[in-house]
C-alpha positions as CSV (number, residue, x, y, z in Angstrom):
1,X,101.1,97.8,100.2
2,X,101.3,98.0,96.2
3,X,99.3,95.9,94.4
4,X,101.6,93.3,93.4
5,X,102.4,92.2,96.9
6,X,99.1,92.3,97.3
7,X,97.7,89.8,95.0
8,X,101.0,87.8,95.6
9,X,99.7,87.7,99.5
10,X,96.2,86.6,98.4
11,X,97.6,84.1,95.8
12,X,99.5,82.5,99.0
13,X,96.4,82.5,100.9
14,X,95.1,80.8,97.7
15,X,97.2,77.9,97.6
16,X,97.0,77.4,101.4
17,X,93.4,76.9,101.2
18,X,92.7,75.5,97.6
19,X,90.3,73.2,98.8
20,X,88.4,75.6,100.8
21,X,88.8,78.4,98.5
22,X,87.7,76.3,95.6
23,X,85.2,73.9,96.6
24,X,84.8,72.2,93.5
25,X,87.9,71.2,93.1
26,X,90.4,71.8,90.6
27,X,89.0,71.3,86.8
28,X,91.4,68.8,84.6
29,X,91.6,69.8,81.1
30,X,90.8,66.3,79.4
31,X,88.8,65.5,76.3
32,X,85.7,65.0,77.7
33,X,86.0,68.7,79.4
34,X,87.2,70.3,76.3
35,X,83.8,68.8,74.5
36,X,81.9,70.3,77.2
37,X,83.0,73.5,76.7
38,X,83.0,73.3,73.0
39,X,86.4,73.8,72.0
40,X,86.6,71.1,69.6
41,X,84.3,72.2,66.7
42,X,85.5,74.2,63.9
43,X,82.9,76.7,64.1
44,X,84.4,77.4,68.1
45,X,87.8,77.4,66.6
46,X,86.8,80.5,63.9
47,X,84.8,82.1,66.4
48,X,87.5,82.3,68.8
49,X,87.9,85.8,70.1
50,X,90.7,86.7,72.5
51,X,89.1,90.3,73.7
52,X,89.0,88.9,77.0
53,X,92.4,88.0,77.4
54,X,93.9,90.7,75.8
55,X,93.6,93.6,78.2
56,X,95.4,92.0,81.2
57,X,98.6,93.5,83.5
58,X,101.0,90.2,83.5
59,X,103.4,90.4,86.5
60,X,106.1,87.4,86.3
61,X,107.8,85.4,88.6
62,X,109.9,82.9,89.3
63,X,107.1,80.8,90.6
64,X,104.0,81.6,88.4
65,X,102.7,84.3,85.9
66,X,99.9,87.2,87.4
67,X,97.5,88.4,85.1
68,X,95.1,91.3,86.5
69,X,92.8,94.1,85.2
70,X,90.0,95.6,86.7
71,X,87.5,92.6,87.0
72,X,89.5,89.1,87.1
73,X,92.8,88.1,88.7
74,X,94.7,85.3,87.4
75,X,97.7,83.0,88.5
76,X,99.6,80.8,85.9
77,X,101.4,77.8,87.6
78,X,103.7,75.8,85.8
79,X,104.2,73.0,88.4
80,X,105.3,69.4,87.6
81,X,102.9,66.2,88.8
82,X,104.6,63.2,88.4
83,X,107.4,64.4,86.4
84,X,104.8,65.8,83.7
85,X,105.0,69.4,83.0
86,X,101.5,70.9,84.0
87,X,99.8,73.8,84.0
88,X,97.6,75.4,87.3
89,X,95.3,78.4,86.6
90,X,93.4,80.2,89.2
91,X,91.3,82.3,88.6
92,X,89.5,84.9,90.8
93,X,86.8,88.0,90.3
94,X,87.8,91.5,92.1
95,X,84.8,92.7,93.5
96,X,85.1,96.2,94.5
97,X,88.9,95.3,95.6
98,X,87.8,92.0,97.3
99,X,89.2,89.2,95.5
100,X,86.2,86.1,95.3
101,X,88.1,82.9,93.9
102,X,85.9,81.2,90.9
103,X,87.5,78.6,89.4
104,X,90.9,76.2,89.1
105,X,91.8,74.5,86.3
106,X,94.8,71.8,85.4
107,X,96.2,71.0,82.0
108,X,98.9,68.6,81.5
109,X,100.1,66.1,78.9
110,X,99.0,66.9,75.1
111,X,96.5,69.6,77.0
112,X,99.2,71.8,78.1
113,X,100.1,73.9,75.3
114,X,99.6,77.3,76.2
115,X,97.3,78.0,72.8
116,X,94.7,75.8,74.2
117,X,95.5,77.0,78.6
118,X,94.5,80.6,76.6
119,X,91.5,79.4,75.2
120,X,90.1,77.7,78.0
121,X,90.8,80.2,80.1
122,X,89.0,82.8,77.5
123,X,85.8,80.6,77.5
124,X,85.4,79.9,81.3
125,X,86.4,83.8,81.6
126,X,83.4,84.7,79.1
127,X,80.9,82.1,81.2
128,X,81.9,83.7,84.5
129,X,80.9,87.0,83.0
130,X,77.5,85.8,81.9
131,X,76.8,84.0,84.8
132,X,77.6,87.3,86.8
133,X,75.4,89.2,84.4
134,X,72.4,87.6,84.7
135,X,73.0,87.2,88.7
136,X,72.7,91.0,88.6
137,X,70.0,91.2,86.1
138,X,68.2,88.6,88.8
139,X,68.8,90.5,92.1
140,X,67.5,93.7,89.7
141,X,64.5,92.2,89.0
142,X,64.0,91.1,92.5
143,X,64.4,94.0,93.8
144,X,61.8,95.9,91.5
145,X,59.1,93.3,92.7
């Protein structure tokens, strides 16, 4: 099986189980959440660096947008709730060819412009790095005790 079909049958196994496969639920982009992550100020604004989202194989479909390189694999939905547009991101790590989901994320309304669905998805991307960084630098120093 080619790759393709292959993250298309783990996307499906994706949506099957959302709420198994993504325990805390799915994140919805409101202003509140866009403070949190600091998105608002003008020094995050200037600071903005899309290095993370710029290296990325994009696969499209009828039914969502792929994006995959060699550490993250990400699905854009463009679904509509209520008859408002909206925007489901899923996002998952590849860990040595095993796909892990991390995170889901909604935007809809004045949210769901695809300038801000980028830069949300570059900061959580950036946090899920750091997080997995210093889980390794952890078991590292666990190990050398």
């Amino acid at each position: 099986m080619d790759k393709i079909a292959e993250l298309d049958v783990t996307y499906g196994q994706f949506m099957k189980n959302l709420a198994k496969c993504i325990p805390d639920g799915i994140l919805h982009v409101d202003l509140p959440f866009l403070q949190k992550l600091n998105l608002l100020t003008e020094e995050a604004i200037a600071a903005s660096s899309p290095s993370l989202t710029r290296f990325f194989h994009v696969v499209e479909s009828k039914e969502k947008i792929t994006l995959f390189n060699e550490q993250f694999v990400i699905w854009v939905v463009p679904e509509k709730e209520n008859d408002e547009p909206t925007t489901l991101v899923l996002v998952a790590m590849d860990d040595k060819g095993k796909l892990r989901p991390e995170l889901a994320f909604a935007t809809s309304g004045i949210y769901n412009t695809s300038k801000l669905v980028l830069r949300i998805l570059e900061k959580l991307l950036l946090e899920i790095q750091e997080n997995e960084e210093l889980l390794g630098q952890l078991v590292s120093d666990q190990s050398l005790e």
